[in-house]
ROTIPA-383165 format. One record per residue (C-alpha): residue number from 1; x, y, z; residue in three letters. Coordinates in nm, 3 decimals, padded with zeros to 5 digits, always signed. Layout:
BEGIN
@pos = NUM; x = X; y = Y; z = Z; code = Ala
...
END
This chain:
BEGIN
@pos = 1; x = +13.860; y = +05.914; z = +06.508; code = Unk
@pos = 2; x = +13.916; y = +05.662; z = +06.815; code = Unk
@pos = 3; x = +13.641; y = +05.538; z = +07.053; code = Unk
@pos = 4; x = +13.813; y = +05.772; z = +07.275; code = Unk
@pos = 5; x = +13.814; y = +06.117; z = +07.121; code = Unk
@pos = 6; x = +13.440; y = +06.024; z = +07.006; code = Unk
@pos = 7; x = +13.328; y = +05.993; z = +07.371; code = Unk
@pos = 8; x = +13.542; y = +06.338; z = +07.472; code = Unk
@pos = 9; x = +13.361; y = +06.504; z = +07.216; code = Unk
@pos = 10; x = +13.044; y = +06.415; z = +07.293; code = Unk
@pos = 11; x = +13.090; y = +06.467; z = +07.677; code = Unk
@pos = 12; x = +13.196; y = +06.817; z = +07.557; code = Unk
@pos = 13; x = +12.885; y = +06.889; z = +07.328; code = Unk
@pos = 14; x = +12.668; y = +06.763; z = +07.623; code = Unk
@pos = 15; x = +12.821; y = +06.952; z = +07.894; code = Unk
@pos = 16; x = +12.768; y = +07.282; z = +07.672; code = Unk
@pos = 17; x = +12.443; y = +07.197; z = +07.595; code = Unk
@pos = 18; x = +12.321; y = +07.157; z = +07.971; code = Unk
@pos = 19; x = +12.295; y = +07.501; z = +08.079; code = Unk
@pos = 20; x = +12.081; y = +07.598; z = +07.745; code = Unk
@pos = 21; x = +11.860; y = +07.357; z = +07.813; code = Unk
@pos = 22; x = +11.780; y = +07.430; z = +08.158; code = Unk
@pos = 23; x = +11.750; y = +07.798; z = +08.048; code = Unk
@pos = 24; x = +11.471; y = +07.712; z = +07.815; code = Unk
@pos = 25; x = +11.209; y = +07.702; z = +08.076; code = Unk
@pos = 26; x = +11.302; y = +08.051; z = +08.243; code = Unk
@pos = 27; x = +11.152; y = +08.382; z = +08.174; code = Unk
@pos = 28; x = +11.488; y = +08.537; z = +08.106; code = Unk
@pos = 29; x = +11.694; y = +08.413; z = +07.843; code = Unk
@pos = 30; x = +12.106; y = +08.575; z = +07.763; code = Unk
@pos = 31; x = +12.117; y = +08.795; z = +07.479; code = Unk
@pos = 32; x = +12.469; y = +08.918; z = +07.371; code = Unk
@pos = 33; x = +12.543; y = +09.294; z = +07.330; code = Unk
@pos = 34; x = +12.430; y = +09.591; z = +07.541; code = Unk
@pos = 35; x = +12.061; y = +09.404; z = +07.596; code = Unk
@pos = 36; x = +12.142; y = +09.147; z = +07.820; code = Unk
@pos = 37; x = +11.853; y = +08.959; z = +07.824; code = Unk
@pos = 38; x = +11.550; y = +08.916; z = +07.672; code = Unk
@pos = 39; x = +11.222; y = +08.804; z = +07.828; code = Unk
@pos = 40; x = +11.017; y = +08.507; z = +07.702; code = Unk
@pos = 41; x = +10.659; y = +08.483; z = +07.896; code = Unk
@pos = 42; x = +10.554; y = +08.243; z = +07.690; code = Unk
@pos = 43; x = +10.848; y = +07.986; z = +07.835; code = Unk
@pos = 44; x = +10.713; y = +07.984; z = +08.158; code = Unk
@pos = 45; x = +10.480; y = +07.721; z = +08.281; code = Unk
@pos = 46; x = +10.169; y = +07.805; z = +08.561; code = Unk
@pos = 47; x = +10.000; y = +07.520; z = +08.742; code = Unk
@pos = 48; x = +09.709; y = +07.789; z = +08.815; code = Unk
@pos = 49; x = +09.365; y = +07.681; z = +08.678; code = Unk
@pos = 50; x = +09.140; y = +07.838; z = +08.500; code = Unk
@pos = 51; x = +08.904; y = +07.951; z = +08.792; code = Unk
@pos = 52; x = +09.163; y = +08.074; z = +09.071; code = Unk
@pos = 53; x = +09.223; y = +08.278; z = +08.744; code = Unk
@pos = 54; x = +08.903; y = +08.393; z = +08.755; code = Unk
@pos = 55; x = +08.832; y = +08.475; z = +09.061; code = Unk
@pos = 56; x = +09.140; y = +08.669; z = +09.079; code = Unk
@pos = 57; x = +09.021; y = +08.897; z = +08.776; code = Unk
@pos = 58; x = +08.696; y = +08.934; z = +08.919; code = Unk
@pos = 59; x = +08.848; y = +09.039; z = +09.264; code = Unk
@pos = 60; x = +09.045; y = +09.285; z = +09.064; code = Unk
@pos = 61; x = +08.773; y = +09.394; z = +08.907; code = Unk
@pos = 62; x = +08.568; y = +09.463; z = +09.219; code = Unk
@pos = 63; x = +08.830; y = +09.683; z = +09.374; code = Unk
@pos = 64; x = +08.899; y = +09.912; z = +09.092; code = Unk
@pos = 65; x = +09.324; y = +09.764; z = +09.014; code = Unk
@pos = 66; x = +09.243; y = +09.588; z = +08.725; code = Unk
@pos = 67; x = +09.131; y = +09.919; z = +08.548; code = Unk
@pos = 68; x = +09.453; y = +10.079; z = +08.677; code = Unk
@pos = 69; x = +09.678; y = +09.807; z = +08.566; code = Unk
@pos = 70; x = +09.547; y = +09.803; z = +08.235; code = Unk
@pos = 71; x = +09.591; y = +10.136; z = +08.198; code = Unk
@pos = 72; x = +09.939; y = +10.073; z = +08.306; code = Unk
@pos = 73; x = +09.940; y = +10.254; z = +08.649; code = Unk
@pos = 74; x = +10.036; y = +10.103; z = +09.013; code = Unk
@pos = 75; x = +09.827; y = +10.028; z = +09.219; code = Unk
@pos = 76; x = +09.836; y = +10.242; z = +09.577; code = Unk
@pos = 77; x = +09.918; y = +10.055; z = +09.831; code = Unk
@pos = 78; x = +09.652; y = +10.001; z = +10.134; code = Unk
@pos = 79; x = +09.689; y = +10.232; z = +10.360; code = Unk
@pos = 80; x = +09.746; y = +10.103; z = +10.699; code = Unk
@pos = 81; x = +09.695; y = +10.305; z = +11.060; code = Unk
@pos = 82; x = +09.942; y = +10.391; z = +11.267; code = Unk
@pos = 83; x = +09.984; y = +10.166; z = +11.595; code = Unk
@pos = 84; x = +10.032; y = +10.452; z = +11.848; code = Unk
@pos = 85; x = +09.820; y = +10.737; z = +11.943; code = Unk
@pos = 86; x = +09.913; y = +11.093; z = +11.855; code = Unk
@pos = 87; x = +09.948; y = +11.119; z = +12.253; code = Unk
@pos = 88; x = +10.171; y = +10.813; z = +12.246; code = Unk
@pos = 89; x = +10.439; y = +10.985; z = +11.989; code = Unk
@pos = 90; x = +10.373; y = +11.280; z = +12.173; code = Unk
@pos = 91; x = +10.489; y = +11.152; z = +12.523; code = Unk
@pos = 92; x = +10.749; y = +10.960; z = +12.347; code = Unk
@pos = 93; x = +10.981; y = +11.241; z = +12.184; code = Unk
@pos = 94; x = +10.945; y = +11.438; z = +12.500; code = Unk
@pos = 95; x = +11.057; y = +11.179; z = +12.725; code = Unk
@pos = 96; x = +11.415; y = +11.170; z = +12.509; code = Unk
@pos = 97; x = +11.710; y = +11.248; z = +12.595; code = Unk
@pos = 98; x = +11.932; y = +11.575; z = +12.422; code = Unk
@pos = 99; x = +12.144; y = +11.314; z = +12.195; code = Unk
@pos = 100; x = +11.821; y = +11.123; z = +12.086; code = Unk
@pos = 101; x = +11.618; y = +11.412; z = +11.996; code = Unk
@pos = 102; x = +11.934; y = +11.535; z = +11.765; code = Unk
@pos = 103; x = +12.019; y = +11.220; z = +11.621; code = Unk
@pos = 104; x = +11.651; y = +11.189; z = +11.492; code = Unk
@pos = 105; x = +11.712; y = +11.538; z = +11.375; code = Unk
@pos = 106; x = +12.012; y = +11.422; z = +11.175; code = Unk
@pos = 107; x = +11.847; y = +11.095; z = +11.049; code = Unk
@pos = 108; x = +11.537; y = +11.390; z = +10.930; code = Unk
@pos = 109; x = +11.804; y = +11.640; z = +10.771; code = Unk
@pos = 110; x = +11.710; y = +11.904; z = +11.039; code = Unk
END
């Protein structure tokens, strides 16, 4: 084998071996058949430390979702008020016009 074809070869090997390199490092790695993919925690690095850790277990803690996500629930989402008065909604669909009122009925399934 020429100086050549030794260089086109290697090229070749390196230019394949790129991508799996680079995919090393994500959380996702290919997996052939009907799977897809596979996840690998383990493969990803944090640059948290140890206490913003710990403080964000203990905050957790305090406000009950650490006990729901280990029992593998969701946590609810805060609930957040409304920006308008009932008057304000109120005063608002009344002061609409006929093709308003029935496109919010259509957008409702009315």
């Amino acid at each position: 084998m020429n100086k050549q074809a030794k260089l086109i070869l290697s090229l070749t090997a390196a230019a394949f071996l790129v991508p799996s390199a680079a995919m090393a490092s994500s959380l996702y790695h290919e997996a052939g058949g009907e799977i897809g993919a596979t996840t690998h925690p383990s493969h990803i690095s944090d640059d948290l430390m140890r206490g913003e850790v710990q403080r964000t277990v203990d905050a957790a803690r305090k406000d009950g979702s650490l006990a729901i996500l280990s029992r593998g629930g969701v946590v609810p989402a805060k609930p957040t008020g409304s920006a308008k008065t009932r008057e304000q909604v109120r005063n608002e669909y009344l002061s609409m016009t006929p093709q308003e009122k029935e496109r919010l009925n259509e957008l409702h399934g009315r």
